[in-house]
C-alpha positions as a printed NumPy array, in Angstrom:
array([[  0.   ,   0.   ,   0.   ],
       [  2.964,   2.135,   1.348],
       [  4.401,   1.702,  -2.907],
       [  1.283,   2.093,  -4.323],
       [  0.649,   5.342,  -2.572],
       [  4.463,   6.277,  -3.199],
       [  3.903,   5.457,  -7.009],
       [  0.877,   7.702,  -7.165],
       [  2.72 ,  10.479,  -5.521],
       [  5.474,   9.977,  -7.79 ],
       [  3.038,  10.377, -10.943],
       [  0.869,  13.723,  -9.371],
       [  4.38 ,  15.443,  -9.005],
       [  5.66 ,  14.784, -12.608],
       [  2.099,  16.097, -13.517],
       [  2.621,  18.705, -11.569],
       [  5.817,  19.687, -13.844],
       [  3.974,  18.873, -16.552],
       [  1.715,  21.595, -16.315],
       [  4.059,  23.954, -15.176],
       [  5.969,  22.736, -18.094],
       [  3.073,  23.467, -20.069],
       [  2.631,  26.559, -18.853],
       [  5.729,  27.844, -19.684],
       [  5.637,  27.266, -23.014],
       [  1.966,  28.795, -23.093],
       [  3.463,  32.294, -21.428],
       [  6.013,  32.438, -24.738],
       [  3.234,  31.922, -26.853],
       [  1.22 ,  34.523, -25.263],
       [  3.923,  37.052, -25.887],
       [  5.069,  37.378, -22.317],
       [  8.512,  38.711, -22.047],
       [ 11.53 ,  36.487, -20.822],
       [ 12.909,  38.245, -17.882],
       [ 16.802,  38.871, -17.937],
       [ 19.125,  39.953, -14.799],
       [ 21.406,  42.159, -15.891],
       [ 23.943,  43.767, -13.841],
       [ 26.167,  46.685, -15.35 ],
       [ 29.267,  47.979, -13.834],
       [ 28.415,  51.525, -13.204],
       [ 25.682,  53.877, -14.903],
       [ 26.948,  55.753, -17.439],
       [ 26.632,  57.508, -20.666],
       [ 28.991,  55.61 , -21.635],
       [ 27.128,  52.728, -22.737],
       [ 24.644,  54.643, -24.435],
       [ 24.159,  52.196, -27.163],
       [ 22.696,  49.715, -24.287],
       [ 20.253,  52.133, -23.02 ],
       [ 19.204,  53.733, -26.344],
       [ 18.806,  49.42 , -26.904],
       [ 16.089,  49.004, -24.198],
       [ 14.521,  52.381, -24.392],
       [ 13.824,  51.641, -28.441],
       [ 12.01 ,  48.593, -27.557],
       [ 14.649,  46.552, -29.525],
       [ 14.806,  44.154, -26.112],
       [ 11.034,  43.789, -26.345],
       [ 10.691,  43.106, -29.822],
       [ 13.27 ,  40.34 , -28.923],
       [ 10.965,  38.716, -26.536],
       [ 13.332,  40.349, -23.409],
       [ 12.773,  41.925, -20.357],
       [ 15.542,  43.469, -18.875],
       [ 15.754,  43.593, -15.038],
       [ 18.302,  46.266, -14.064],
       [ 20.866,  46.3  , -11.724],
       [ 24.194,  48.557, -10.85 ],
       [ 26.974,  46.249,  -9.398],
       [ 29.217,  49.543,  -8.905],
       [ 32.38 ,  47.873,  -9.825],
       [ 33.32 ,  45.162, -12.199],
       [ 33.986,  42.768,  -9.127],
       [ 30.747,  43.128,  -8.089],
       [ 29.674,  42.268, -11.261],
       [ 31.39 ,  38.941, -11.442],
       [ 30.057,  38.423,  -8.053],
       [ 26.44 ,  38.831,  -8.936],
       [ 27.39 ,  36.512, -12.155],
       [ 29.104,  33.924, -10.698],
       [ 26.204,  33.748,  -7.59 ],
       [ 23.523,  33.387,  -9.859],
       [ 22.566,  37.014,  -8.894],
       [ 22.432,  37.866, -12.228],
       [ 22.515,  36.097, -15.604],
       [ 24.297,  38.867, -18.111],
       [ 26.949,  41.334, -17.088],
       [ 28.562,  44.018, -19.156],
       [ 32.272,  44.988, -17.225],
       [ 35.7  ,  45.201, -18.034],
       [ 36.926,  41.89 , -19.675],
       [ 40.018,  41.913, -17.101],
       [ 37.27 ,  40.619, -14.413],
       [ 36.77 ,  37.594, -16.294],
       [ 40.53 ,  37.162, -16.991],
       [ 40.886,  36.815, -13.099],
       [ 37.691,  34.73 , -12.61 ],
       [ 39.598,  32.049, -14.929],
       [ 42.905,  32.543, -13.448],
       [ 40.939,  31.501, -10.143],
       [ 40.225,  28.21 , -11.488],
       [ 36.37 ,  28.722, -11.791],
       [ 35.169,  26.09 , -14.113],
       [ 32.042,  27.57 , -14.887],
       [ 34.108,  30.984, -15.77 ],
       [ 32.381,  33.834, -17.417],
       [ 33.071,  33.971, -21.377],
       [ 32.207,  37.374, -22.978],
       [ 29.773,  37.158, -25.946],
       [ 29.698,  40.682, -27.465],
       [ 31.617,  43.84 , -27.332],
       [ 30.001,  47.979, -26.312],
       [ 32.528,  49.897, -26.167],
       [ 36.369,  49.919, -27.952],
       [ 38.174,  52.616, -25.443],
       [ 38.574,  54.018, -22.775],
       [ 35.217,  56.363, -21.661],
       [ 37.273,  58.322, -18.932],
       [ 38.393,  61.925, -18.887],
       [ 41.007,  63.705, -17.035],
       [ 39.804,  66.609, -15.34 ],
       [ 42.564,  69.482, -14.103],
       [ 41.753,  72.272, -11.897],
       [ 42.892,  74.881, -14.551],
       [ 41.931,  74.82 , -18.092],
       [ 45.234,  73.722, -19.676],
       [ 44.476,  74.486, -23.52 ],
       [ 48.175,  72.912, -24.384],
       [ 47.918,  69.95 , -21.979],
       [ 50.776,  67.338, -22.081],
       [ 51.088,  64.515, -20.27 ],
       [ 54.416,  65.538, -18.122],
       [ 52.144,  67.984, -16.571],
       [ 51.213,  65.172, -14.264],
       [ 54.793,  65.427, -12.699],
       [ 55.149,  65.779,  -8.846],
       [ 51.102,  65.848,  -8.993],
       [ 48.786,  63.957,  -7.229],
       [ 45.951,  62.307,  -9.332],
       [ 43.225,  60.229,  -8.154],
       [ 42.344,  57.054, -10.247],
       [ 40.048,  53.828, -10.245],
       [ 40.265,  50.678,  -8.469],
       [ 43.767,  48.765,  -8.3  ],
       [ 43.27 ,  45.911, -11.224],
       [ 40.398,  47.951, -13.04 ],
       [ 41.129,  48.398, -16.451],
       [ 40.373,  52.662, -16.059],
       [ 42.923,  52.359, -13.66 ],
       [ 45.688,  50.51 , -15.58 ],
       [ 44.821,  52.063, -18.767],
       [ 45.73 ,  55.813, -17.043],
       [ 49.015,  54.446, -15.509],
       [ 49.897,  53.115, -19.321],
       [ 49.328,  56.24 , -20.335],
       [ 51.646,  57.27 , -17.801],
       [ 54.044,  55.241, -18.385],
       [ 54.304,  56.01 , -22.222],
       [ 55.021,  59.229, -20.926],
       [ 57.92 ,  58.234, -18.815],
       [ 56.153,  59.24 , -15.683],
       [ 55.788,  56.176, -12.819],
       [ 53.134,  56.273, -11.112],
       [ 53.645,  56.36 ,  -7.19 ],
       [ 56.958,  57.979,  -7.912],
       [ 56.602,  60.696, -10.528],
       [ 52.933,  60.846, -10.093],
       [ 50.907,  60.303,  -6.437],
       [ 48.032,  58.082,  -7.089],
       [ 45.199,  57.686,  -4.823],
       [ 43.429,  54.347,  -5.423],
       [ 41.072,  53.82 ,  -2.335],
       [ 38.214,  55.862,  -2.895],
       [ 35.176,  53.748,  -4.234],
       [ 34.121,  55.048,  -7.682],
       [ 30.503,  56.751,  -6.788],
       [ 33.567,  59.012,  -4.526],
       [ 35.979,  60.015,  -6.455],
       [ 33.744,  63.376,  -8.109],
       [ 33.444,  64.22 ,  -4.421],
       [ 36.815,  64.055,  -3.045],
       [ 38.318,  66.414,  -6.429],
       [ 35.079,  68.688,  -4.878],
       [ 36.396,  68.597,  -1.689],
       [ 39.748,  69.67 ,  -2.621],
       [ 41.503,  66.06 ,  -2.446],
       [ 44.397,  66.234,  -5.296],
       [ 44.898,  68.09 ,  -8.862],
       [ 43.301,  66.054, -11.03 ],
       [ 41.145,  63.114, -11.303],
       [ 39.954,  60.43 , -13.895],
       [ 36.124,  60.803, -14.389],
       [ 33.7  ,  58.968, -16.648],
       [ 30.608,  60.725, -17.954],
       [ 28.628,  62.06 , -17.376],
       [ 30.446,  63.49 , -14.127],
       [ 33.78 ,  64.852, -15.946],
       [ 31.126,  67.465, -17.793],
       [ 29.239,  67.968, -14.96 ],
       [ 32.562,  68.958, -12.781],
       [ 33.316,  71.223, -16.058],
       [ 29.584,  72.604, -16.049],
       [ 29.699,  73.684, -12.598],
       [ 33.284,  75.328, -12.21 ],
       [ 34.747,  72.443,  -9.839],
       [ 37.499,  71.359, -12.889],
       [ 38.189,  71.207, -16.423],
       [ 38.648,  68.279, -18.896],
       [ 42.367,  68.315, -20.329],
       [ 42.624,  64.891, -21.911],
       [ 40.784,  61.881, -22.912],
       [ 42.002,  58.82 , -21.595],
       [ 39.928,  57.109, -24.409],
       [ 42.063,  58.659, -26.937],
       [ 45.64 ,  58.441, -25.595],
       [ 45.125,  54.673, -24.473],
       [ 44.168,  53.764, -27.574],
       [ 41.683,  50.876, -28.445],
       [ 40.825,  48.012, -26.073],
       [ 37.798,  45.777, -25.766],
       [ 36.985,  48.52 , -22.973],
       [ 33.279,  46.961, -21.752],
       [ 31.985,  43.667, -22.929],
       [ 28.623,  41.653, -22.096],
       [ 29.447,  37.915, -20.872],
       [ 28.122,  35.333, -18.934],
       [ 28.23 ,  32.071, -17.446],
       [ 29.384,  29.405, -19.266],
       [ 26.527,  27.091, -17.971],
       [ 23.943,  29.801, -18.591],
       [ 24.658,  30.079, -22.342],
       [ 24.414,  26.744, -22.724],
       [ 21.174,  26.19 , -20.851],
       [ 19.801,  29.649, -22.63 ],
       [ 21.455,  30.212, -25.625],
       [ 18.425,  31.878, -27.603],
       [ 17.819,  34.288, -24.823],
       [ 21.488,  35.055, -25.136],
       [ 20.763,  35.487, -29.048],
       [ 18.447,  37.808, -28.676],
       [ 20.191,  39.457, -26.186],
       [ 22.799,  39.927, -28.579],
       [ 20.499,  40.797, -31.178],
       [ 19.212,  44.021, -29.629],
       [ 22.428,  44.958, -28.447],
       [ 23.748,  45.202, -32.077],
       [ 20.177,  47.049, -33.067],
       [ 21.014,  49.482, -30.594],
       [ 24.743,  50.168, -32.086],
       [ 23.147,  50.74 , -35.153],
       [ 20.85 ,  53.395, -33.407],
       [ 23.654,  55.164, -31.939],
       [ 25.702,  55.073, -35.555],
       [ 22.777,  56.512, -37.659],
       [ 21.395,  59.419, -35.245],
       [ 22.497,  62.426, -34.126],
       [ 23.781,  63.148, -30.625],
       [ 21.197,  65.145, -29.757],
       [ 18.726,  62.288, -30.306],
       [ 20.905,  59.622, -28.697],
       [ 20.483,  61.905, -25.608],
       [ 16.712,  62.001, -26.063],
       [ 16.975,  57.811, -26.17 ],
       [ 18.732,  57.607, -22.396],
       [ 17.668,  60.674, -21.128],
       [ 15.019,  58.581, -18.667],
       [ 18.469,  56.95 , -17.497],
       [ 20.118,  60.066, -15.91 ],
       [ 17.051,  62.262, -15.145],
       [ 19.338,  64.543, -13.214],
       [ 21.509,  65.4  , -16.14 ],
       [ 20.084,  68.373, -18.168],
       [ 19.321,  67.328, -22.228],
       [ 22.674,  69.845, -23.188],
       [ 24.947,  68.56 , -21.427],
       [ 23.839,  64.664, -22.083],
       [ 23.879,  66.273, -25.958],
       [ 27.803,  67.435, -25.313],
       [ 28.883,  64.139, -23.599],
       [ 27.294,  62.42 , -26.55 ],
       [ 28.939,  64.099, -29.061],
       [ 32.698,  63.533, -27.234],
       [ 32.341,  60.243, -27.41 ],
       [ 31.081,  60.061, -30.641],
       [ 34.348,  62.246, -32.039],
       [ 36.722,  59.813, -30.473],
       [ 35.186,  56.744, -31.814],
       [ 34.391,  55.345, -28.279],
       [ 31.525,  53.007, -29.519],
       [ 31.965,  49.862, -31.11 ],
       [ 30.278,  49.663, -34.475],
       [ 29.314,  46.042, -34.214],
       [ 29.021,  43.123, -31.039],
       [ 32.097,  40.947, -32.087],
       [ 35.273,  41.269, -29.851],
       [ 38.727,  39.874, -31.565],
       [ 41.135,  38.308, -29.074],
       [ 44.116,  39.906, -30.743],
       [ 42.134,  42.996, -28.365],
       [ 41.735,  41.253, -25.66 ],
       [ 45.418,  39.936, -25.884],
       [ 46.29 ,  43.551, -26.5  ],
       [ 44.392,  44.129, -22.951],
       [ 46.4  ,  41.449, -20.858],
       [ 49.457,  43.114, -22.357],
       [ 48.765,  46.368, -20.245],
       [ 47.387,  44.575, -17.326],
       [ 50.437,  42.234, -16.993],
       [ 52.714,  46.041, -17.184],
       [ 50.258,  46.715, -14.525],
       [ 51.762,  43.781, -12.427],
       [ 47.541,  42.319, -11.779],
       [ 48.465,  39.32 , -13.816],
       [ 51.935,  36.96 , -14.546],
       [ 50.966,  35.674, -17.922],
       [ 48.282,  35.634, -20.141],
       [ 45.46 ,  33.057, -20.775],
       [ 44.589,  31.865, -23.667],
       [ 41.869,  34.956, -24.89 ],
       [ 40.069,  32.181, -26.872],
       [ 38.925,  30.669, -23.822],
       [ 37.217,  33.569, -22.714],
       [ 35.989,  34.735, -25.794],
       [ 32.778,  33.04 , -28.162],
       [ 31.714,  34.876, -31.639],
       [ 28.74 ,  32.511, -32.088],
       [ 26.   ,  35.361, -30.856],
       [ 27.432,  38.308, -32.411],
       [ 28.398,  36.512, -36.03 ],
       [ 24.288,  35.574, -35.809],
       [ 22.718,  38.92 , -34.832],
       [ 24.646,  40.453, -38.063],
       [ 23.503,  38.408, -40.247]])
């Protein structure tokens, strides 16, 4: 009796899944949205092209809902990743570089590329007009996170200069990076790295002046890349598809308008930015090329990448950028 009732427990529960099976399926047909957890590193105008991507509707006409998070940091993004906090992340490939190095074996593998430079700014206290470089010397400048790419890309600049930083230049690397705008208020040292839209907004309101683009002089890198679990794009590769998919459709927003209308896009992102200066931030990232054109990252970039972040001394040797790399998604969505 004890089986039989066992047996017919056994059979309600797989109905049970069943139906919820069934009713899964039904919700896609109904032309409910899959929800997606997605965690970026900061908020920025920097990834416009994402933004201007959810605010077209090009994630809803792909069947996705995006559920938004800001991890504040590129750890924090791996962390929510790797947790099963989140399902897609967009950070600095370095952070996945070091998740592999860790010996994860469900590591993170980036599937398409936003941005192709640097997005940070270096803001002065004076307007210097005929900036160089070797201005920096016997100055005190305050940077990113140790092992962030903003940070290591600034002290490559640096170094091309033939300035060392700690020795020619004072860093200041322990400031979390909501901050660092703060501290340059508050008088801490003469200059400071500052993504948009915050390096305008210093400019705006008399606190500093931008004097280089880090973008520029650091030349390209695969600066901000979506990725995710291995396991999860195996278990979900058509939500990663589509993912990719809208991405791409909102690259090829940001390439065909003007700045002014990209600003109108992601304006409901930073409602405490005035339309102008979104419109001016726009356009200096559009002049320096900052956005990729298309979702596919090479490896020679990311090898390119591991080159400045062993100089850096974050890393002994490089991996193998192939491991950490797939083109399947991105080669698809431009068909």
């Amino acid at each position: 009796m004890k089986r039989v009732s066992m047996w017919l427990a056994l059979v309600l529960i797989c109905g049970l899944l069943a139906t919820s099976l069934v009713g899964c399926e039904q919700k896609e047909e109904d032309g409910q949205l899959t929800k997606v957890r997605y965690c970026e590193v900061v908020r920025s105008i920097f990834y416009a092209p994402m933004y201007v991507a959810i605010n077209e509707g090009f994630f809803a006409e792909e069947g996705l809902e995006i559920e938004l998070s800001t991890g504040q940091g590129a750890d924090k993004v791996m962390t929510a990743l790797l947790s099963g906090g989140a399902d897609i992340g967009l950070a600095g490939p370095e952070a996945t570089v070091y998740v592999l190095n860790q010996g994860q074996e469900d590591y993170v593998v980036n599937f398409a590329q936003l941005t192709n430079r640097d997005g940070s700014f270096l803001v002065g206290r004076e307007p210097e007009p005929d900036f160089r470089w070797e201005n920096l010397r016997g100055k005190t400048v305050i940077g990113g996170r140790p092992g962030g790419v903003p940070q290591m890309v600034l002290e490559h600049v640096l170094k091309k200069h033939d300035l060392t930083p700690g020795k020619d230049v004072e860093m200041i690397t322990n400031l979390q990076f909501t901050a660092t705008t703060g501290a340059f208020i508050g008088g801490t040292g003469d200059y400071v790295a500052n993504f948009e839209p915050n390096a305008s907004q210093l400019e705006k309101e008399g606190y500093g002046y931008v004097v280089a683009s880090l973008g520029v002089a650091g030349g390209e890198v695969p600066y901000t890349v979506f990725g995710a679990r291995k396991s999860y794009m195996a278990e979900n590769p058509e939500v990663v598809q589509r993912f990719t998919n809208a991405v791409y459709r909102g690259q090829l927003w940001v390439e065909s308008h003007s700045s002014e209308e990209i600003a109108r896009s992601i304006q409901s992102f930073f409602p405490d930015t005035d339309l102008e200066l979104m419109t001016m931030v726009v356009e200096r990232y559009k002049e320096q090329d900052t956005w990729a054109k298309d979702p596919i990252m090479k490896s020679e970039s990311l090898d390119r990448l591991q080159e400045i972040i062993i100089e850096a001394g974050e890393l002994s040797e490089p991996v193998d950028s192939n491991l950490l790399i797939t083109h399947e998604f991105a080669l698809r969505a431009m068909e």
